[in-house]
VEXKE-786132 format. One line per 2 residues: number of its first residue (from 0); their letters; for each residue z, y, x of N, C-alpha, C. Coordinates in nm, 2 decimals, decimal comma. Layout:
REM residues N
NUM> a> Z/Y/X/Z/Y/X/Z/Y/X ~ ...
***
This chain:
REM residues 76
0> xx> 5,70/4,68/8,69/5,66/4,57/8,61/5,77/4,47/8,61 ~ 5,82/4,44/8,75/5,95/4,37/8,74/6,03/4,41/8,69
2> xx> 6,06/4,52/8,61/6,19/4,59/8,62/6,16/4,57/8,41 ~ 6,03/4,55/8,37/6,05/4,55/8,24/6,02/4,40/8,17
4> xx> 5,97/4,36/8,31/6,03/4,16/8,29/6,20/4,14/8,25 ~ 6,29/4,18/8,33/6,42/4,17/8,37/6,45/4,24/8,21
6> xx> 6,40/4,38/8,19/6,46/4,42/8,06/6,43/4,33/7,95 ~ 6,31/4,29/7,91/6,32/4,20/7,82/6,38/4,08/7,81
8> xx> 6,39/4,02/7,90/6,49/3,88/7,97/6,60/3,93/7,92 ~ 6,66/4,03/7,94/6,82/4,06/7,88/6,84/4,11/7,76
10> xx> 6,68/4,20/7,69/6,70/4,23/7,51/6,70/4,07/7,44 ~ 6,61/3,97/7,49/6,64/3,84/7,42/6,75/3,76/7,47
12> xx> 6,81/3,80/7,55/6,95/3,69/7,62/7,02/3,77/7,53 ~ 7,03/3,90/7,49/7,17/3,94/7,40/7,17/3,92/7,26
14> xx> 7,00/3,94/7,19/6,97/3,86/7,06/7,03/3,74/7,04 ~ 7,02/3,64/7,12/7,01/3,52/7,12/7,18/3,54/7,11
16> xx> 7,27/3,60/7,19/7,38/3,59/7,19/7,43/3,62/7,05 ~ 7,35/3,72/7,00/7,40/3,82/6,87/7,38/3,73/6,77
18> xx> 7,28/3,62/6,77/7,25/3,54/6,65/7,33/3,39/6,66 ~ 7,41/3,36/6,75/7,49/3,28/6,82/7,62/3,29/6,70
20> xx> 7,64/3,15/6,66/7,75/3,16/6,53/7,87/3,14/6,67 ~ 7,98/3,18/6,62/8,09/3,12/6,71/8,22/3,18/6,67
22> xx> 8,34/3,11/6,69/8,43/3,14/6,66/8,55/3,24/6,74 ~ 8,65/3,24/6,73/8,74/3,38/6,77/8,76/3,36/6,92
24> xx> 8,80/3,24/6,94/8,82/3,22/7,10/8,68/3,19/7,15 ~ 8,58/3,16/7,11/8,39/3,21/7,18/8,36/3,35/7,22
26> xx> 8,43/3,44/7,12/8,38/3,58/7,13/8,47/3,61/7,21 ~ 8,58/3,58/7,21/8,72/3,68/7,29/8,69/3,62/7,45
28> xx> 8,62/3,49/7,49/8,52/3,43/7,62/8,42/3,54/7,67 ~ 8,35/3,59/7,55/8,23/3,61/7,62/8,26/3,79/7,62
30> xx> 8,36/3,85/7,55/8,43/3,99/7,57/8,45/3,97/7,71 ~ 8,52/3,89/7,73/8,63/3,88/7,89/8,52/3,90/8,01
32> xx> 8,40/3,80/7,97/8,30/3,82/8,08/8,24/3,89/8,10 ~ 8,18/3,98/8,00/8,14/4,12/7,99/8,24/4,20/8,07
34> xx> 8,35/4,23/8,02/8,40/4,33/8,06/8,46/4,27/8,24 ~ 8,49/4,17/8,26/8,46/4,12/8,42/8,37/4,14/8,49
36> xx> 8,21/4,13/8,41/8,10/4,20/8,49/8,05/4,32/8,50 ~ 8,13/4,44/8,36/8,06/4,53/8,38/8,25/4,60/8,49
38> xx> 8,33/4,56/8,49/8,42/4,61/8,59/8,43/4,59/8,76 ~ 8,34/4,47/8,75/8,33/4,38/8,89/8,45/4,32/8,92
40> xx> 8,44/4,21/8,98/8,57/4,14/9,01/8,60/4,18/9,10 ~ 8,50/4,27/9,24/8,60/4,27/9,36/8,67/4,44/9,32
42> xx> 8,61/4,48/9,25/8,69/4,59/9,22/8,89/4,55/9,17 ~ 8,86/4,46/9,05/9,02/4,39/9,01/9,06/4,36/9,15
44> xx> 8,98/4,26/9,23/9,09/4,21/9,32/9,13/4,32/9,38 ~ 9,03/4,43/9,42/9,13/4,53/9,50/9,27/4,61/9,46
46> xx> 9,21/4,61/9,28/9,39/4,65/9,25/9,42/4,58/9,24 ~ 9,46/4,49/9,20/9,56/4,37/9,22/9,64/4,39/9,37
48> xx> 9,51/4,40/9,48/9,61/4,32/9,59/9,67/4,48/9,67 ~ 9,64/4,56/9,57/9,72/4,69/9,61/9,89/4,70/9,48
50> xx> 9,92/4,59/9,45/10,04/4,59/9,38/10,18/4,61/9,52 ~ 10,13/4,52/9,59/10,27/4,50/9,66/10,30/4,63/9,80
52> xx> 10,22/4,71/9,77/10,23/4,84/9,87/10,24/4,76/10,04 ~ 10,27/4,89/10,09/10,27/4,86/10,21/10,41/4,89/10,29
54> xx> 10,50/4,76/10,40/10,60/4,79/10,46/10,57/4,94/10,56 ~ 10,69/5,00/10,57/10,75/5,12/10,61/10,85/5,08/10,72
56> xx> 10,77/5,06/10,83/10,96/5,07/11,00/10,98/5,16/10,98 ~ 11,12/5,14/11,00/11,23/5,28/10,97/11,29/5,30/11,13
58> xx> 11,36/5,17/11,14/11,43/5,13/11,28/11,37/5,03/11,30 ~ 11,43/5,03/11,51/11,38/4,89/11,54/11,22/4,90/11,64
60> xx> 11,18/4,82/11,69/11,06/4,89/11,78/10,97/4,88/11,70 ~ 10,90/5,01/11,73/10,76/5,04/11,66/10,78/5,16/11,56
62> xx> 10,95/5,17/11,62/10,93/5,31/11,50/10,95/5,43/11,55 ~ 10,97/5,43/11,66/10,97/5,54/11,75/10,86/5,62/11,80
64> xx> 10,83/5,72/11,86/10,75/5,77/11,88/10,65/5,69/12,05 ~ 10,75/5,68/12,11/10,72/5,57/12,24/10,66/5,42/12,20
66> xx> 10,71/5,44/12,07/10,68/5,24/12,02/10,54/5,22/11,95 ~ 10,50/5,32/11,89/10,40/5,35/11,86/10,42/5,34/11,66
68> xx> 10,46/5,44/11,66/10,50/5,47/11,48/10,41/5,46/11,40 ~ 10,44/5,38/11,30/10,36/5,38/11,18/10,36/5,48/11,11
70> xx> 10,49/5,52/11,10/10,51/5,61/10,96/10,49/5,73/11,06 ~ 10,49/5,86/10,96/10,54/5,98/11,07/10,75/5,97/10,97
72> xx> 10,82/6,04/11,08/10,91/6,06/11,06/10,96/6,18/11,05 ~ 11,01/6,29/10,96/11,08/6,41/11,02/11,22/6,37/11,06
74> xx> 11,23/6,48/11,18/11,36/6,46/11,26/11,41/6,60/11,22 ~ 11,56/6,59/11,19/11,63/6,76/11,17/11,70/6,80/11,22
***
C-alpha cells in the first residue's frame, strides 16, 4: 500500500515536471540531477578520488622485505 502511495507521488511529481514550461539552462538543471541521482554521488566521488592512483616504494624503508613491502618486487 505504501509502495503504491510513493508510486503515485512520483507519476504526479514527473507530470507536474513534464507540464512545467522552462527554458534550456532549466532542463539541462534538472538532466544533471537526474542523472546525479540515478548514478549516485558516492559512486562519482569514488571515481573521482581513484584519479590520482596509488604511490609505489621502490627504495628506502619499507621497501624491503624486512621493512615491510608494499609492493611485491621481483628480484633477478
Amino acid at each position: 500500500m505504501l509502495l503504491t502511495i510513493k508510486n503515485k507521488k512520483m507519476k504526479n511529481d514527473l507530470n507536474n515536471l513534464l507540464a512545467k514550461e522552462m527554458d534550456r539552462s532549466d532542463f539541462l538543471k534538472h538532466i544533471g540531477i537526474a542523472l546525479l541521482a540515478l548514478t549516485g554521488a558516492a559512486s562519482v566521488m569514488k571515481a573521482l578520488s581513484g584519479i590520482g592512483g596509488q604511490n609505489v616504494v621502490t627504495h628506502g624503508f619499507g621497501s624491503g622485505s624486512y621493512g615491510g613491502s608494499r609492493a611485491t618486487q621481483s628480484r633477478d
